[in-house]
C-alpha positions as CSV (number, residue, x, y, z in Angstrom):
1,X,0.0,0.0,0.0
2,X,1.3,3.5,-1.0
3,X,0.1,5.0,2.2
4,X,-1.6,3.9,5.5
5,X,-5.6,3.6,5.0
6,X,-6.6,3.9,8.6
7,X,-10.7,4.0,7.6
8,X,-10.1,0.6,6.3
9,X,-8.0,-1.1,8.7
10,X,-10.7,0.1,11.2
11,X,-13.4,-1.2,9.1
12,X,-11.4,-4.2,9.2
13,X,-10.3,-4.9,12.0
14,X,-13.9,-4.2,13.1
15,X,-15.4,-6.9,10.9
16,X,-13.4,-9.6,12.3
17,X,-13.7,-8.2,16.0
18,X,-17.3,-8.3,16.0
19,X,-17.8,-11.2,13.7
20,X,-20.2,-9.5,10.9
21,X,-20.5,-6.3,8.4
22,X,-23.2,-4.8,10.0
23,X,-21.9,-5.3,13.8
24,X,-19.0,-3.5,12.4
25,X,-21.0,-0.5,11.2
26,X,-22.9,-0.3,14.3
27,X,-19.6,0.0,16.2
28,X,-18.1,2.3,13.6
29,X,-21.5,4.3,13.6
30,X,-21.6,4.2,9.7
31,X,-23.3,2.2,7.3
32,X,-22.7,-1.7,6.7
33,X,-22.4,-0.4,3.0
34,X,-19.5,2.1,3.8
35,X,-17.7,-0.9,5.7
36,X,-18.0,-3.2,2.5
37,X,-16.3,0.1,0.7
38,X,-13.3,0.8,3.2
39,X,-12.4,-2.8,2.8
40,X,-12.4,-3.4,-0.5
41,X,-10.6,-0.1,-1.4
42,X,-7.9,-1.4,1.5
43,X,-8.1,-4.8,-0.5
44,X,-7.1,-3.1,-4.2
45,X,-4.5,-1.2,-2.3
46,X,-2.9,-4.0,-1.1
47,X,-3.6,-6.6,-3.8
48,X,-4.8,-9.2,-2.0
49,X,-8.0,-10.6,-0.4
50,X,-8.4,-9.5,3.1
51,X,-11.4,-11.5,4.2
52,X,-12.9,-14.4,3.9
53,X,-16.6,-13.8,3.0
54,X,-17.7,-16.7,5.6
55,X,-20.0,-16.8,8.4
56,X,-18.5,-15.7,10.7
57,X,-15.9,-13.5,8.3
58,X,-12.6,-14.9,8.7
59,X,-9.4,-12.6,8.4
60,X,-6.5,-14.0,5.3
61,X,-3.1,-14.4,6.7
62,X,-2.3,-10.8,5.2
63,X,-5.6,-9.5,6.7
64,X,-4.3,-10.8,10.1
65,X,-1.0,-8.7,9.7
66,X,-2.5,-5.8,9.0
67,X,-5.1,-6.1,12.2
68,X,-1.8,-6.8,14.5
69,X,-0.5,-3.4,13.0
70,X,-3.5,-1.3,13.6
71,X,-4.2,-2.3,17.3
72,X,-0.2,-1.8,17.8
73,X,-0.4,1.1,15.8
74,X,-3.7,2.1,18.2
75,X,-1.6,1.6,21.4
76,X,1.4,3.6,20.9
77,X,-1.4,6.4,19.9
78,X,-3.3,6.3,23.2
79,X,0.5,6.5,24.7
80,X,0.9,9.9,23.4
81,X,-2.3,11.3,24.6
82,X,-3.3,11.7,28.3
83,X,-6.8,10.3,29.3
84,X,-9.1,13.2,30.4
85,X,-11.4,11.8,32.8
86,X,-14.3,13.5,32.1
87,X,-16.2,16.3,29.5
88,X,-17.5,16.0,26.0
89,X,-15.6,15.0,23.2
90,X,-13.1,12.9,25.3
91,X,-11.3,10.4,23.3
92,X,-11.8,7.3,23.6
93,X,-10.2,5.2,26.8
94,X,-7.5,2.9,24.9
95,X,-7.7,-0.9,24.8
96,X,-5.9,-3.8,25.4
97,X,-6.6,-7.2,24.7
98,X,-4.5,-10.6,26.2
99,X,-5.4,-13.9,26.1
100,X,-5.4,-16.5,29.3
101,X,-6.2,-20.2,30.0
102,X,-9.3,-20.3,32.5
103,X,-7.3,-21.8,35.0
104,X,-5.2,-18.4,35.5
105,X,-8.2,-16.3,35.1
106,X,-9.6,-18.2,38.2
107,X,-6.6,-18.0,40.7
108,X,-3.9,-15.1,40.2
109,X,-5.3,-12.9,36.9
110,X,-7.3,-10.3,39.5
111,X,-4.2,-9.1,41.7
112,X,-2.4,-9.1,38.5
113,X,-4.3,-6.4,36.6
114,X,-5.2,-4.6,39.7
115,X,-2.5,-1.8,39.0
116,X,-3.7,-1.5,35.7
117,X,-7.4,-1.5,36.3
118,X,-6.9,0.6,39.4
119,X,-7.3,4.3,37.7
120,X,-10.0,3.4,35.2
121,X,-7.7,4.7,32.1
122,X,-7.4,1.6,30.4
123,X,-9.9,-1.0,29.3
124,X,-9.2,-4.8,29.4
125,X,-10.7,-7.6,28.0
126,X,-9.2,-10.9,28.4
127,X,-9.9,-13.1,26.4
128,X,-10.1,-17.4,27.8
129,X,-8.4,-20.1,26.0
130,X,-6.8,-23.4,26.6
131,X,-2.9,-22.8,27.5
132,X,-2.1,-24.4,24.3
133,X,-3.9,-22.7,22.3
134,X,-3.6,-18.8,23.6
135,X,-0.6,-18.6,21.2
136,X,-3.0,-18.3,18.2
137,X,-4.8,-15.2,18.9
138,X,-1.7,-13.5,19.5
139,X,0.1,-14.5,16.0
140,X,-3.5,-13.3,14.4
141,X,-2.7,-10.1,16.2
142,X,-6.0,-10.3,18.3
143,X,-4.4,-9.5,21.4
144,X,-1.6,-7.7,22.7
145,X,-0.1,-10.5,25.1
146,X,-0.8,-14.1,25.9
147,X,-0.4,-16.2,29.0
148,X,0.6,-19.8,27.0
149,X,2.5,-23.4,27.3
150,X,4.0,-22.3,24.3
151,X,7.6,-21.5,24.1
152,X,8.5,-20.9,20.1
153,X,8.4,-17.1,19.5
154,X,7.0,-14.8,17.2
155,X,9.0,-12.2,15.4
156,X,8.7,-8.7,17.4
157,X,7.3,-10.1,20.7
158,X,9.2,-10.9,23.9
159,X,8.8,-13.8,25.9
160,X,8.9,-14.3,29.9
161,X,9.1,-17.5,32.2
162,X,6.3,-17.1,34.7
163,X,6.5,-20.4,36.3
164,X,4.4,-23.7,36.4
165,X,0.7,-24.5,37.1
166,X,1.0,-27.8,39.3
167,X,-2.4,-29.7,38.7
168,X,-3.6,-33.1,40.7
169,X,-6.1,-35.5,39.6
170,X,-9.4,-35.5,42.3
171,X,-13.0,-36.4,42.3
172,X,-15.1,-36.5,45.3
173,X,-15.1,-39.0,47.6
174,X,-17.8,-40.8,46.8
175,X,-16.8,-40.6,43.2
176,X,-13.2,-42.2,44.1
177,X,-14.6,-44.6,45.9
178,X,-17.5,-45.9,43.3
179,X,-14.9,-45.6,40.0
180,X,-11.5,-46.3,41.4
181,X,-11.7,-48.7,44.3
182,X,-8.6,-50.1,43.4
183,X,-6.6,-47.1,42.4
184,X,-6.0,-45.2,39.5
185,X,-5.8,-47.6,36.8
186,X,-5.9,-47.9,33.1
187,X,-9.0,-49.9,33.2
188,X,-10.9,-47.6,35.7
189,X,-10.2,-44.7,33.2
190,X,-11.6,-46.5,30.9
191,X,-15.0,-45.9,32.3
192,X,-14.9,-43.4,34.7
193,X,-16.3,-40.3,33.0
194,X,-13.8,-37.0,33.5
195,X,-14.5,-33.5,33.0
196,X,-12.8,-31.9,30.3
197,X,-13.0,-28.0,29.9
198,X,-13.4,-28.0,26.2
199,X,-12.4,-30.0,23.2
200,X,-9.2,-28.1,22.9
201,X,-8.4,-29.3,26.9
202,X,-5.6,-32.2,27.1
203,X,-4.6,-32.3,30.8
204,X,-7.1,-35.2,31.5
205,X,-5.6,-37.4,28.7
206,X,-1.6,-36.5,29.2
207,X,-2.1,-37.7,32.8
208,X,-3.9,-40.9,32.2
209,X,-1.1,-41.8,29.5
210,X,1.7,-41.0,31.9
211,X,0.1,-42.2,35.2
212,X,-1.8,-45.5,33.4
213,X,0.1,-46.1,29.4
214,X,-3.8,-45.7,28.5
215,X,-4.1,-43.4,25.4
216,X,-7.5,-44.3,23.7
217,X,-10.2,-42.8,24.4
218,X,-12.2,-42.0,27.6
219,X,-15.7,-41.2,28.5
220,X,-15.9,-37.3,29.0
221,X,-17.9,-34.7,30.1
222,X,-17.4,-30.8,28.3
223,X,-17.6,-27.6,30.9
224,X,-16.0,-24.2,29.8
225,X,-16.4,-22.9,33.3
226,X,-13.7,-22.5,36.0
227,X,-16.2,-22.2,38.6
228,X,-18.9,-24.6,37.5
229,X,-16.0,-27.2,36.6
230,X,-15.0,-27.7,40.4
231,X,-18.5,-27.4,41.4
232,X,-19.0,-30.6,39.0
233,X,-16.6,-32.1,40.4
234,X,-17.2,-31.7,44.0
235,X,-21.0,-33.2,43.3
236,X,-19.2,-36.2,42.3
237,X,-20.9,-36.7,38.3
238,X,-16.9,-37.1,37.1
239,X,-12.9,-36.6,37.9
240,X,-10.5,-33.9,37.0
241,X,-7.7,-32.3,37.0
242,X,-7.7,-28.8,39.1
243,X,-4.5,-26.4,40.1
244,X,-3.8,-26.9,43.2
245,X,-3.9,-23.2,44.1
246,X,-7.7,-23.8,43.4
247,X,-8.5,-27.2,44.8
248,X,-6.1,-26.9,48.1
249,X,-8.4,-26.0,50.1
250,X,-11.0,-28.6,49.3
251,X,-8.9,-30.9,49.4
252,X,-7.7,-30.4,52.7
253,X,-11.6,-29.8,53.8
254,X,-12.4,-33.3,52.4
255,X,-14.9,-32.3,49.7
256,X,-12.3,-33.3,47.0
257,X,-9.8,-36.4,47.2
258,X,-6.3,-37.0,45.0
259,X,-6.8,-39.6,42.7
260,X,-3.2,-40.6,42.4
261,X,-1.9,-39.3,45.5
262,X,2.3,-38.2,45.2
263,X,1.2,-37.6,41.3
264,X,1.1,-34.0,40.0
265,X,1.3,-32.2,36.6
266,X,3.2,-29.2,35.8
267,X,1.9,-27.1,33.1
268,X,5.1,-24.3,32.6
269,X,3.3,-21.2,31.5
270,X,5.5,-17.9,29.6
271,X,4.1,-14.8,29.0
272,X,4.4,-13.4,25.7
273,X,3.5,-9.8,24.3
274,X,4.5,-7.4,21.2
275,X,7.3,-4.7,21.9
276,X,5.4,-2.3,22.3
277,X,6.4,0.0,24.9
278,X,3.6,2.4,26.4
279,X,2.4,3.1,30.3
280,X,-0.4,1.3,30.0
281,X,1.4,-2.1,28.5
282,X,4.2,-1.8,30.7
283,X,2.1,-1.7,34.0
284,X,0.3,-4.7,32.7
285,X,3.0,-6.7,31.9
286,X,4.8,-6.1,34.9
287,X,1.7,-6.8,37.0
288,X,1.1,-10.1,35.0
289,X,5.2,-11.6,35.5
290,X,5.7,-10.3,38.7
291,X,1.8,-11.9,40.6
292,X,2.5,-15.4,38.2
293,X,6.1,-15.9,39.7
294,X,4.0,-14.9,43.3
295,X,1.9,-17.6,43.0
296,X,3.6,-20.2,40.2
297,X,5.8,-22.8,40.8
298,X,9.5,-21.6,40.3
């Protein structure tokens, strides 16, 4: 492209935010037709499709990169201009977007954003994902960080060691005691039901395979819920595997029992994020490496 065409990448990066043309318009407060227009004009500019016309539209590898330029592009603009708090015409409070698996959304994310979230300046929106799989959004450029198992990098972002999430296997008691009277075996697995947190989730299966050789299939139940997923389990309807900064405390209480007591898996998590270098990123980032190596295994 000969020069920048910020009214497209808005339209966009709009489009693939919201998931439609005319949700884009609505948040662009113009019409859907004047977002099919931006984009094609950024499309002949650049040569090359942009979108996939799908439901929901899909970005094109080269649409991706030029999303991940705008929202960088967007954050080192909000750097330069100081948030007024109040009066008419204020601009807009700048964004950032990271991604996180559930399991640190439930136990350390709060105190981590706290400083960030503390002066209202700055909106967040976090985005959940399986720890393998966080990596994605940030290549697409959909979010400025990424808490991930991942440890290959991608050109212009840094990546941080924060520690590991140690997970143990528990049910309820009455579960244990019903399913795996005589321990956790392969054939036990084979019909006790677990709880997995969606299809992307693996945790379940890499234990079974180290603890039992078992690596065909189990019976499973699906629950993307941090909360409701130890609620399941504690009403004894399957077996899991739960941080331990989460299930301690039941644990110790009685309502949940280890499965394969002495047995524990360590999920290493980094923390990966574009250079770019503004208040508002660096008080996140700090807050995110500095309360994971609080609470992470080291």
């Amino acid at each position: 492209m000969s020069r920048v065409d910020y009214r497209g990448l808005a339209a966009l990066d709009a489009v693939i935010e919201y998931g439609s043309f005319d949700k884009a318009a609505a948040a662009l407060a113009i019409t859907q037709s004047a977002v099919s227009q931006r984009i094609r004009m950024l499309e002949n500019s650049a040569g090359e499709l942009l979108i996939v016309r799908s439901q929901p539209p899909a970005a094109t590898e080269a649409g991706q990169r030029l999303i991940a330029h705008y929202r960088q592009v967007q954050l080192l603009e909000a750097a330069l201009t100081a948030f007024p708090h109040a009066g008419p015409g204020a601009p807009a409070r700048p964004e950032i977007a990271i991604a996180i698996n559930a399991d640190s959304a439930a136990t350390w994310l709060q105190e981590a954003v706290a400083p960030l979230l503390a002066s209202g300046d700055c909106m967040l929106h976090i985005r959940l994902d399986d720890q393998d799989h966080t990596m994605t959004m940030l290549r697409e450029g959909r979010v400025f960080g990424c808490v991930t198992s991942e440890t290959a990098q991608v050109a212009g972002t840094s990546a941080t060691p924060l520690g590991a999430m140690r997970y143990a296997c528990v049910a309820s008691p009455a579960f244990a005691a019903r399913h795996f009277p005589d321990g956790f075996t392969a054939a036990a697995v084979q019909h006790a039901p677990t709880l997995n947190f969606d299809r992307k989730d693996a945790l379940q299966t890499r234990f079974i395979a180290q603890r039992t050789g078992h690596t065909g299939r189990v019976p499973h139940h699906s629950l993307s819920s941090s909360e409701g997923y130890v609620r399941f389990l504690e009403a004894g309807y399957a077996y899991g595997m739960l941080p331990l900064l989460q299930c301690a405390a039941l644990l110790e209480a009685g309502k949940l029992v280890d499965l394969a007591p002495g047995h524990v898996l360590d999920v290493p998590l980094t923390w990966h994020m574009w250079d770019i270098q503004t208040p508002f990123t660096r008080t996140l980032s700090n807050g995110i490496i500095t309360t994971a190596r609080k609470w992470l295994l080291q």
